[in-house]
C-alpha positions as CSV (number, residue, x, y, z in Angstrom):
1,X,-10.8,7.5,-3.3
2,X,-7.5,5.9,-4.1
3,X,-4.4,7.4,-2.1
4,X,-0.9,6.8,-3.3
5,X,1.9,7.0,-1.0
6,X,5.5,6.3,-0.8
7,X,4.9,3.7,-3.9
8,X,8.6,3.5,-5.7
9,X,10.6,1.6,-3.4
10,X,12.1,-1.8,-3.4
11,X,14.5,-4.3,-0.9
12,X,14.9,-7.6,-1.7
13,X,16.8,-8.9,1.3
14,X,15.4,-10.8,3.8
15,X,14.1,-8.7,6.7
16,X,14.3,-5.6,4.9
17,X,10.4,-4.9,5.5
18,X,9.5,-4.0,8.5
19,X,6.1,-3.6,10.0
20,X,4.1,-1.6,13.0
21,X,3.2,-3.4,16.1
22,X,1.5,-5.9,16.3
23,X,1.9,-6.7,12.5
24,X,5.2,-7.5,12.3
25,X,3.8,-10.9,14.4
26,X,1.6,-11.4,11.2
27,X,2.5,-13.8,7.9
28,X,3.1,-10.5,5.8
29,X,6.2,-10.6,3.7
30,X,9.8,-9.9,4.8
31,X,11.4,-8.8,1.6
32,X,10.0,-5.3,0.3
33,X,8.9,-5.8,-3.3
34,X,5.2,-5.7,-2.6
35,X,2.2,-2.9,-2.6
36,X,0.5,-2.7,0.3
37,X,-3.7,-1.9,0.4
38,X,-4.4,-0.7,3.2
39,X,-8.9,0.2,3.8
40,X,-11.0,0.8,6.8
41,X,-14.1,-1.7,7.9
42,X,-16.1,0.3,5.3
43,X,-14.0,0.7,2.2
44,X,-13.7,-3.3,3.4
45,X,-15.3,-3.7,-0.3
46,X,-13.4,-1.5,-2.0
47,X,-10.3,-2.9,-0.7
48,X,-11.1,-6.4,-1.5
49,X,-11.8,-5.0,-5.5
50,X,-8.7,-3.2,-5.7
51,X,-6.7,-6.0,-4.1
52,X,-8.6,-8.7,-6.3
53,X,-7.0,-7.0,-9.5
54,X,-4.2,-6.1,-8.6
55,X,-3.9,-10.0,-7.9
56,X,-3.9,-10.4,-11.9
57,X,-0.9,-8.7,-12.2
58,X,1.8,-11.8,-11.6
59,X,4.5,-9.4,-11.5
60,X,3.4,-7.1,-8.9
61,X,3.5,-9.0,-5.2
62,X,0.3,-7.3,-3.2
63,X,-1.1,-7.7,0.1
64,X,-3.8,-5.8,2.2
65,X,-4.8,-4.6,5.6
66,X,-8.4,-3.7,6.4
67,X,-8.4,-1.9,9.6
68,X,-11.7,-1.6,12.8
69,X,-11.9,2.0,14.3
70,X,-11.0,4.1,11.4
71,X,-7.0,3.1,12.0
72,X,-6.8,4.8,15.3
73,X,-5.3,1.6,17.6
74,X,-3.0,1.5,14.3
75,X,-1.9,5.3,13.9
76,X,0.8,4.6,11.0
77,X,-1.8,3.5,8.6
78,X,-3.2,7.0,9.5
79,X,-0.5,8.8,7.9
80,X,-1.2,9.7,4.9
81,X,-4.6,11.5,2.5
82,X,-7.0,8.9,2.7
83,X,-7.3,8.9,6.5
84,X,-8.9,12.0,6.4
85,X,-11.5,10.5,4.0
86,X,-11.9,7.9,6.3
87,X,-12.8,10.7,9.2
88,X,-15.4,11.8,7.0
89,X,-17.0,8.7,6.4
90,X,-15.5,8.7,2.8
91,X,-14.5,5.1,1.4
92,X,-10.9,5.1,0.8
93,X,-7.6,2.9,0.4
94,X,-4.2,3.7,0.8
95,X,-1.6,2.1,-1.5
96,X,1.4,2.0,-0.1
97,X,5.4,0.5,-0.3
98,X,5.0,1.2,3.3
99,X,7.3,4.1,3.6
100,X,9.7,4.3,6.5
101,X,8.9,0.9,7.2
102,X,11.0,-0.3,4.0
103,X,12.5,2.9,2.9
104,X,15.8,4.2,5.4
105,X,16.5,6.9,3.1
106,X,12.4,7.9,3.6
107,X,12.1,12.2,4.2
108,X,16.5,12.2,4.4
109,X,18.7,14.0,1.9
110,X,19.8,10.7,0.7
111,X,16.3,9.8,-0.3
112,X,16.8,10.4,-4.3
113,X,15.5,9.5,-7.5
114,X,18.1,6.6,-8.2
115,X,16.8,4.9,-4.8
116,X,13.7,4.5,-6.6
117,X,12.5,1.4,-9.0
118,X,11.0,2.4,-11.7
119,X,10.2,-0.7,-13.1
120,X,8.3,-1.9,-9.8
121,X,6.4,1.4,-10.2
122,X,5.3,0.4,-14.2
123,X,3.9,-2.6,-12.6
124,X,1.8,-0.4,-10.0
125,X,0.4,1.5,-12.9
126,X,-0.6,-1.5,-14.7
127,X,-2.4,-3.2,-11.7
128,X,-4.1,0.3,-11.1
129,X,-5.2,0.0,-14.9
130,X,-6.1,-3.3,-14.7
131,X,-8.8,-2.2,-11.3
132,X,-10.3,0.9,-13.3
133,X,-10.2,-0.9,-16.7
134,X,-12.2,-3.8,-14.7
135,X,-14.6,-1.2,-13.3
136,X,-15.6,1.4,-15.4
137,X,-17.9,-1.5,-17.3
138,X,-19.9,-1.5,-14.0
């Protein structure tokens, strides 16, 4: 199960992107024109696949985030559909822009369809295609 959320978002200054404790400690990126994966220790596979083709796409930045203990010790990568897949057992990732932690106009009044880049979001769908296209041979 693939989980989209918050995915049409951009900010291209430095320290823009923000991240949860501890990660903001980590090498992830400080300007917010990526896609974030984010899978469980068992979608661990799964997450590795998607992020390996999305890595053909040159003009879509992506990183990933495999998480122990279902997320709980990280409750914001819980917040979305696929964590209840994960309760279940299900494999599932999360692809993200990473929400609040990029977006200040995320769940305001001022958060509107000219805030979003549409462009960035093409490139999402063709690193998406490129993963099923990549897949459905096997």
């Amino acid at each position: 199960m693939i989980c989209l959320e918050m995915v049409g978002y951009t900010c291209h200054d430095e320290g823009c992107q923000d991240y949860p404790f501890p990660l903001m400690f980590f090498d992830y990126p400080k300007q917010g024109d990526f896609i974030g994966i984010v899978g469980n220790f068992k979608s661990r596979k799964f997450t590795n696949d998607l992020f390996e083709a999305f890595g053909r796409n040159p003009d879509l930045p992506v990183v990933k985030l495999t998480v122990p203990a279902g997320g709980f010790m990280l409750p914001s990568v819980r917040l979305s559909d696929h964590s209840s897949f994960w309760h279940r057992g299900y494999k599932a990732v999360m692809v993200t822009d990473t929400a609040f932690y990029r977006n200040p106009h995320y769940h305001r009044i001022s958060d509107t369809m000219e805030k979003l880049d549409y462009t960035f979001m093409a490139e999402l769908v063709k690193s998406l295609l490129l993963f099923f296209c990549s897949h459905s041979k096997s």
